[in-house]
N, C-alpha and C positions, 0 to 999 in steps of 0.2 A: 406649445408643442402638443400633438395630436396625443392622445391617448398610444395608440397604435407606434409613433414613432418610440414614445418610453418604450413600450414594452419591448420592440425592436432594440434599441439602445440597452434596455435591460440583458436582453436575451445574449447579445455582443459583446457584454461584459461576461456573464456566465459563463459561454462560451470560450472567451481569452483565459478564463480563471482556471476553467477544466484542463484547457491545454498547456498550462501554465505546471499545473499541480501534475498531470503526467509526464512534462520534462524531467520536474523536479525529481517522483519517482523515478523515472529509468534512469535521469544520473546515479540517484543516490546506490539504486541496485548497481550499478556500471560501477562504481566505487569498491562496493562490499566485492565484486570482483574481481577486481585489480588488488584490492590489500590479503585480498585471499591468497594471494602468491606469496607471501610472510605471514599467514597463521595457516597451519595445518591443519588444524581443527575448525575451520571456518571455512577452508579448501573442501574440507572431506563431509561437511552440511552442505553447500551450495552443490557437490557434484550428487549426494542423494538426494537434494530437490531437483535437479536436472532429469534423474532418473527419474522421478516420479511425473515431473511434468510429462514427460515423452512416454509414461505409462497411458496416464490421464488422457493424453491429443491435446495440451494446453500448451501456451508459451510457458518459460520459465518464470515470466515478469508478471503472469497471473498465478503460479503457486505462491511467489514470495508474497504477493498483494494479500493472498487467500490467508497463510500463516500470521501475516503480519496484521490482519482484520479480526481473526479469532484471538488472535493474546491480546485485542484493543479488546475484544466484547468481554473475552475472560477477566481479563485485569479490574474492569468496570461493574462486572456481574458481585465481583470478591468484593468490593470496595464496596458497592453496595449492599450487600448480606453483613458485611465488618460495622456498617453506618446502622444495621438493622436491629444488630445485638445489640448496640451500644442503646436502645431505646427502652 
């Protein structure tokens, strides 16, 4: 197999994985808004991220991604400063 075809075939994979993992997202957000109709306080965060998205000019599935990216880098930032003392 050519060089070129891998990296084709590579690239095909990447590809399916990305689209894969954004299904994944928009269900899992399509969820948290449907169970939002039984918690009111998970009701009343997704409609002030709504507001905020349509402040911003964003979709709402890019604020949630946006919140949901900063408490992965926070979470990770703590964890590692916690791993830092311990030295």
């Amino acid at each position: 197999m050519s060089e070129e075809r891998k990296q084709f075939d590579m690239d095909e994979v990447e590809g399916e994985n990305q689209r894969h993992a954004q299904t994944f997202f928009t269900k899992m957000v399509d969820q948290l808004v449907e169970f939002s109709e039984h918690d009111p306080q998970l009701a009343d965060g997704l409609r002030w991220l709504d507001r905020i998205a349509q402040k911003n000019g964003t979709s709402f599935y890019d604020e949630v991604y946006k919140i949901l990216y900063k408490h992965d880098a926070d979470s990770k930032a703590k964890k590692w400063l916690e791993g830092k003392d311990d030295s």
